[in-house]
C-alpha positions as CSV (number, residue, x, y, z in Angstrom):
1,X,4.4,27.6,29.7
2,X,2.4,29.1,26.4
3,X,-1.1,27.6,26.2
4,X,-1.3,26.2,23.0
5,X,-5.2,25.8,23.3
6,X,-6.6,27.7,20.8
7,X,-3.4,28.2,18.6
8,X,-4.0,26.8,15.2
9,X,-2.6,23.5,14.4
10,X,-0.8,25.3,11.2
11,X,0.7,28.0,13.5
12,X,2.2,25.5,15.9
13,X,3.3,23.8,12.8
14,X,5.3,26.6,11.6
15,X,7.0,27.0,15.7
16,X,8.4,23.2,16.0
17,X,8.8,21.5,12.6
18,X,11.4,21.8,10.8
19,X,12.4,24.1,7.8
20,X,12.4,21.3,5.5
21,X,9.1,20.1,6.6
22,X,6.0,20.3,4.4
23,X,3.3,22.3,5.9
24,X,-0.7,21.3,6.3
25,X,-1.0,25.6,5.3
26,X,1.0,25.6,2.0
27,X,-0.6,22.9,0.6
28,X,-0.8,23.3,-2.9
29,X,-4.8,22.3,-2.3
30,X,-7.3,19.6,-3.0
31,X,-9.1,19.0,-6.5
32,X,-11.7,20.6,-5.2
33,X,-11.7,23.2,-2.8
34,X,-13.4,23.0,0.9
35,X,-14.1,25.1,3.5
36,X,-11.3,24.6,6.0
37,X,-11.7,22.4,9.3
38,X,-11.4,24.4,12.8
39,X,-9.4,21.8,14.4
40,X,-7.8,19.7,11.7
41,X,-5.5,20.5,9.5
42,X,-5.7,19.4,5.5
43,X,-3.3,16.7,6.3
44,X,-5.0,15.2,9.1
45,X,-8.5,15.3,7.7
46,X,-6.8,13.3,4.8
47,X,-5.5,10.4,6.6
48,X,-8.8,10.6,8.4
49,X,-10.6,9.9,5.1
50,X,-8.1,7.4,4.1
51,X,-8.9,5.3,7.5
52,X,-12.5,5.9,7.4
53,X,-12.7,4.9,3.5
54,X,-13.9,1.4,2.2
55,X,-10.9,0.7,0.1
56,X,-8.6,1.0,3.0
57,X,-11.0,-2.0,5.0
58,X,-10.8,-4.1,2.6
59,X,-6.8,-4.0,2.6
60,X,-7.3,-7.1,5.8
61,X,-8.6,-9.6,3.4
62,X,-5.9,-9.3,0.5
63,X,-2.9,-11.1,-0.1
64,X,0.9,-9.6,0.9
65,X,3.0,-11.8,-0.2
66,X,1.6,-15.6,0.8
67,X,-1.5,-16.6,-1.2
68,X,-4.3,-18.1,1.4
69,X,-2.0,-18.7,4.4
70,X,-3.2,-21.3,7.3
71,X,-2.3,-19.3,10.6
72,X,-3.6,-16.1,12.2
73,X,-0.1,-14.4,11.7
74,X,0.9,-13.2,8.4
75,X,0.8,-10.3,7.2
76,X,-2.0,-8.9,4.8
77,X,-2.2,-5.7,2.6
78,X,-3.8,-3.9,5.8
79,X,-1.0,-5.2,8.3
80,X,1.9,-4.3,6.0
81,X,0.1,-0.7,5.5
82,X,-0.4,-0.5,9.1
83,X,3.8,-1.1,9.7
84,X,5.0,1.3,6.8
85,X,2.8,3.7,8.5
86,X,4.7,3.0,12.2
87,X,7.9,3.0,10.3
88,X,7.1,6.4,8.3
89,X,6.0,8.0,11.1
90,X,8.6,7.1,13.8
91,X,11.6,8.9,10.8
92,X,9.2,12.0,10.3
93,X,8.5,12.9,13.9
94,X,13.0,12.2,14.4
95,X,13.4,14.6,11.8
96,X,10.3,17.2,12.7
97,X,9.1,16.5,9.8
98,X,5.2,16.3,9.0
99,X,4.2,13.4,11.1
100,X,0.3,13.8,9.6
101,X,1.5,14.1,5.8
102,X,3.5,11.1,6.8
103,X,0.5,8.9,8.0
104,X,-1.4,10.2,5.2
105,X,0.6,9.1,2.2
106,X,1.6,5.6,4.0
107,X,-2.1,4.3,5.0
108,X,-2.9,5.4,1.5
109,X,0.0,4.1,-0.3
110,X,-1.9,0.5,-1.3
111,X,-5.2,1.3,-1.7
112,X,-5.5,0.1,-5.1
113,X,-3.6,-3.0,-5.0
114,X,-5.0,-6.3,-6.1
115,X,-6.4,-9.6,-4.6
116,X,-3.4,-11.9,-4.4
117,X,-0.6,-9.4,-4.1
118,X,1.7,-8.8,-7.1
119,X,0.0,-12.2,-8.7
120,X,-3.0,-10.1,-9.4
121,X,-1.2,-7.0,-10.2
122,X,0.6,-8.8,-13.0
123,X,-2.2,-10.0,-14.3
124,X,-4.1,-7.0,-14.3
125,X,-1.3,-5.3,-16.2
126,X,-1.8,-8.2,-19.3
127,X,-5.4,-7.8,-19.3
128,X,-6.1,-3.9,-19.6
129,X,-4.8,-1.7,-22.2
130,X,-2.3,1.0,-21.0
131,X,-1.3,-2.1,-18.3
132,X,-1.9,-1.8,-14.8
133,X,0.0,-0.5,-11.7
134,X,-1.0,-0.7,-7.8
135,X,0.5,2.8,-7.1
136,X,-1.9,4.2,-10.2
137,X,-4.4,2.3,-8.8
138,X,-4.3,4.1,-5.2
139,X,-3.9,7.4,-6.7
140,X,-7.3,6.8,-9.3
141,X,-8.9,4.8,-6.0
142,X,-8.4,8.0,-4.4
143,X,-9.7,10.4,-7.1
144,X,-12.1,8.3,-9.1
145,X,-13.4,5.4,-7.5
146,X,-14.4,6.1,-3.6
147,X,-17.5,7.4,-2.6
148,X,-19.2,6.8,-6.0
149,X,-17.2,7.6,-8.0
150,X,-16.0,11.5,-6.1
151,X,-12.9,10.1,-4.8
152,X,-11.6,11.4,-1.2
153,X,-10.3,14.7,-2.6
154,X,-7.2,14.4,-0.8
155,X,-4.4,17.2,-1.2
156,X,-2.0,17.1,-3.8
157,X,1.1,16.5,-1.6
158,X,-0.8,12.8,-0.4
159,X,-2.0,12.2,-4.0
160,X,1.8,12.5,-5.2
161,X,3.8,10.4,-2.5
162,X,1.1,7.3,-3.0
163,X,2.1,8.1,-7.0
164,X,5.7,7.7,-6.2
165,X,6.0,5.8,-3.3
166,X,7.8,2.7,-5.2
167,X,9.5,3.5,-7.9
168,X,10.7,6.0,-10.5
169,X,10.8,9.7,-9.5
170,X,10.7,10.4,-6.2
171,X,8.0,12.1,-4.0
172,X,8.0,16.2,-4.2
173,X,8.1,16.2,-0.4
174,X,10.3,14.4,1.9
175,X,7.5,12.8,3.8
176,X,6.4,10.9,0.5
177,X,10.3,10.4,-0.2
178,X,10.3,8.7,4.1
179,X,7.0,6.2,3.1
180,X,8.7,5.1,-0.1
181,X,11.9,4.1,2.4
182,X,9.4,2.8,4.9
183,X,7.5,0.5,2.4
184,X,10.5,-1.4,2.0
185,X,12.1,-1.8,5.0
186,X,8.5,-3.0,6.3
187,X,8.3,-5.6,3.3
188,X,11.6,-7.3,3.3
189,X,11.5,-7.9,7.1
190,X,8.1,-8.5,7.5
191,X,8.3,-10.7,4.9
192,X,10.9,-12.2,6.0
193,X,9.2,-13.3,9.6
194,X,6.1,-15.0,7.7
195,X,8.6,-16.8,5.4
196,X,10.3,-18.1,8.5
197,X,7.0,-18.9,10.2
198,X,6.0,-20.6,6.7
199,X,8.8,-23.2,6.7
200,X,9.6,-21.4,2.9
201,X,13.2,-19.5,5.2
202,X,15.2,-20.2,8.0
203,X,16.8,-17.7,10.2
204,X,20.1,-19.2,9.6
205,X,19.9,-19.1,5.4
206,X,20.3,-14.9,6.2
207,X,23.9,-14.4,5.3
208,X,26.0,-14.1,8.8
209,X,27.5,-10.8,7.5
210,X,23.7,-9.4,7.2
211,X,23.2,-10.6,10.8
212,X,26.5,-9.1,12.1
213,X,25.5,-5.3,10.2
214,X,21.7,-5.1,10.6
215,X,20.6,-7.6,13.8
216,X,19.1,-11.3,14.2
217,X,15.7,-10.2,14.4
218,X,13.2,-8.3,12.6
219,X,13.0,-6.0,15.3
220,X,16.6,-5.2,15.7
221,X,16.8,-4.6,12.1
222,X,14.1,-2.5,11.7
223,X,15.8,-0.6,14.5
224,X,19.3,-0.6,12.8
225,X,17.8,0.5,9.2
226,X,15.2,3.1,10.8
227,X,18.4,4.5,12.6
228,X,20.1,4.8,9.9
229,X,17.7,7.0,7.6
230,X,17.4,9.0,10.6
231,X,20.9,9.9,10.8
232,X,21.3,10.2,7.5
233,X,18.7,12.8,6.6
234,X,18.4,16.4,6.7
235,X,17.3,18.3,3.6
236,X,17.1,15.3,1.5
237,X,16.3,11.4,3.0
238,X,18.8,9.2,2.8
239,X,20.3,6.3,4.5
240,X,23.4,5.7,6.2
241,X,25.8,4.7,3.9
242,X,27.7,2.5,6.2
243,X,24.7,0.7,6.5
244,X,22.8,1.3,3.1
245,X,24.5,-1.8,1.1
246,X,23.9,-3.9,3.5
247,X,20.1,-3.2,2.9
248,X,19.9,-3.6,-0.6
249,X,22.1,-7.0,0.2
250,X,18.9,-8.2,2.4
251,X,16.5,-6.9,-0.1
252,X,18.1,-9.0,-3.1
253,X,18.8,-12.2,-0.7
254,X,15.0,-11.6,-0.2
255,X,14.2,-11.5,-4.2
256,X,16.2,-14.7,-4.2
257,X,14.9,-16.3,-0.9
258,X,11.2,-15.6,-1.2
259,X,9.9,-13.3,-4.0
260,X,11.0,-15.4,-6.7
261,X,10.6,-18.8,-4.5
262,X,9.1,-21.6,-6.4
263,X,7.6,-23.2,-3.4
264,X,6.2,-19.1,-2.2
265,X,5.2,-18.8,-5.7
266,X,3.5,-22.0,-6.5
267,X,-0.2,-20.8,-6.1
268,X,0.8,-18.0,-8.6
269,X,-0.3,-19.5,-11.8
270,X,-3.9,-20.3,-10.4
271,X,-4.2,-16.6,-9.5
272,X,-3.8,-15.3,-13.3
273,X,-6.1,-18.3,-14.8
274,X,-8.7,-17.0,-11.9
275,X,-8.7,-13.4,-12.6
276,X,-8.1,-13.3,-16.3
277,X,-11.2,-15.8,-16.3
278,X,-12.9,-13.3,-14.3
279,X,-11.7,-10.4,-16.5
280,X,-13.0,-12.2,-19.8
281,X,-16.3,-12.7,-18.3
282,X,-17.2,-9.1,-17.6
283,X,-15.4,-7.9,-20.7
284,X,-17.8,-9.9,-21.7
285,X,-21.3,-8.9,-20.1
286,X,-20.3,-5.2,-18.2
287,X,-24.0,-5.4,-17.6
288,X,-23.0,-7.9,-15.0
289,X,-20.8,-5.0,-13.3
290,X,-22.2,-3.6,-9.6
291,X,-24.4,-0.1,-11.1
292,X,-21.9,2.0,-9.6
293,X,-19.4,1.0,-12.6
294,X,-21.6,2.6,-15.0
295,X,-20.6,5.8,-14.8
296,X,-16.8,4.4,-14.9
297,X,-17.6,2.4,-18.1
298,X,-19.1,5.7,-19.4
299,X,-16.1,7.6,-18.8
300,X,-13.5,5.7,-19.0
301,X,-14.6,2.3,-21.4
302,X,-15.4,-0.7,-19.9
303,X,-11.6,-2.9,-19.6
304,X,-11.2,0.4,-17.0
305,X,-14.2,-0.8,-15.2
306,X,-13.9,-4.3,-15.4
307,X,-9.9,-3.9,-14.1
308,X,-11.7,-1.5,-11.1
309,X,-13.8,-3.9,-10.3
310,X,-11.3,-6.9,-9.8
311,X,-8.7,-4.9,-8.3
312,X,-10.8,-3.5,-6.0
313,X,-11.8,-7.5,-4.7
314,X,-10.6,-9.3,-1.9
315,X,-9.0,-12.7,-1.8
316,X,-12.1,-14.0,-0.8
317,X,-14.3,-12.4,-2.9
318,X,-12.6,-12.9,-6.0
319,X,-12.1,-17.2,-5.3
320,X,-16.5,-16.6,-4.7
321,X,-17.2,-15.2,-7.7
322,X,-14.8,-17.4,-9.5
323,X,-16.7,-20.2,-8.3
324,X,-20.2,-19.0,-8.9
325,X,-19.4,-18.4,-12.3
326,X,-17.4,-21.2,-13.2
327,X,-17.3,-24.1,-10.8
328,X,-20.9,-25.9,-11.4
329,X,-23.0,-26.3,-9.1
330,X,-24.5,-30.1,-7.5
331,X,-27.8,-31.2,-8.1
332,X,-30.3,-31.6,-5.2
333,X,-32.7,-34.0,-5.9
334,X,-35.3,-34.2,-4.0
335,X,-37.1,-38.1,-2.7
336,X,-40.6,-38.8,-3.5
């Protein structure tokens, strides 16, 4: 057996993916160049940065898809992350694809999304000119806002499936084209098991013909729909079209079920008077802004900063500085 010791990673790369697969040494580069590492390659010191980087920690304490939750078990921004990145990976290592790529674009893929889910993203996108869109907002998080404003200086390929990792074109590689997949079959069944657990879904409102095609449990249909892209795909991803309709079926039951749910939904409102209150007020006095907006104001005007800044809160963060600004404060009074 050939010790593979002191082959570069790239080398091996090139002997057991396959032809389709993106490789760490044709990477079309980083914004700005560095000296190579000696035992990682580009892709894996990417996802390194991404897990290492403060954006990504703060994905535990920010909504997915129910606002404030009472129970240790639903999902938040960092869970879901943590699932599209098992899903992404478990396709891309089927298909000898680039696993580390893989990893790379999925724990990345939500780094700039708001407090409170899409409730904050929508408000966002009223508030700031040129609107406002999570997947943007990971790329510039990425780029322009870690690390004081240097950004992670992640390749290109990473950069461009978090960019297109939800909608409209598709990724130039097929491991951003496999997170974009993963990210929703992670979502509608993840989302599914918290709505159950949240009294908001029962397991017996899922149509029976969704039961009979893709399984009675999260697991199972994970299973089923993660099969499928993996039988489906070669040079392109796809999924198996006797299966395929029966996912979009979920998804839309989903939209129907839960996404657009009054009783999910009924926090929403609060969220957009919070955080366009919040967005008003340091509109308002950017002097107020953390120093390291500065340079952002500078650059890029300060709605930019101000929309940085509040997307870049947590859940609990956010409801604090909401209150310190605008709840008034009681009186202590002391005896004599």
């Amino acid at each position: 057996m050939q010790d593979t010791k002191n082959i570069p990673w790239e080398e091996v790369e090139r002997q057991i993916l396959s032809p389709h697969a993106a490789l760490s040494a044709e990477s079309r580069g980083r914004q700005r160049p560095e000296a190579p590492s000696p035992y990682r390659t580009v892709y894996q010191r990417d996802r390194d940065r991404v897990l290492h980087c403060k954006s990504f920690r703060r994905l535990k304490h920010k909504t997915q898809v129910f606002l404030a939750p009472e129970g240790d078990h639903y999902r938040t921004r960092l869970t879901h992350t943590l699932e599209v990145a098992q899903i992404a990976r478990t396709i891309a290592r089927a298909l000898r694809l680039n696993e580390d790529l893989t990893e790379a674009i999925a724990l990345a893929h939500d780094l700039g999304h708001t407090p409170f889910g899409h409730a904050g993203e929508r408000c966002l996108d009223k508030c700031v000119e040129g609107g406002f869109r999570h997947y943007e907002q990971s790329v510039r998080v990425a780029e322009r806002l870690e690390n004081t404003g240097m950004g992670l200086n992640l390749t290109w390929e990473v950069r461009d499936g978090i960019l297109h990792h939800t909608k409209g074109e598709e990724a130039a590689t097929l491991e951003g084209r496999i997170v974009r997949w993963a990210d929703k079959i992670a979502y509608v069944n993840h989302d599914m098991d918290d709505a159950i657990r949240a009294g908001v879904l029962r397991e017996e409102d899922v149509p029976l013909e969704l039961h009979l095609h893709l399984g009675d449990t999260p697991t199972s249909r994970i299973d089923t729909l993660v099969t499928a892209m993996i039988t489906a795909s070669g040079d392109t991803i796809a999924m198996d079209p006797a299966v395929e309709p029966y996912f979009w079926d979920l998804h839309s039951f989903m939209y129907d079920y839960l996404y657009l749910n009054p009783k999910a939904k009924s926090e929403e409102s609060k969220v957009d008077g919070m955080l366009s209150a919040l967005f008003s007020y340091f509109a308002a006095n950017p002097d107020k802004l953390p120093q390291e907006y500065a340079l952002i104001r500078e650059r890029d005007g300060t709605d930019r900063a101000v929309c940085d800044y509040i997307a870049g809160m947590t859940d609990n963060f956010a409801l604090e500085m909401y209150h310190e600004l605008y709840i008034p404060r009681g009186w202590a009074m002391a005896l004599r």
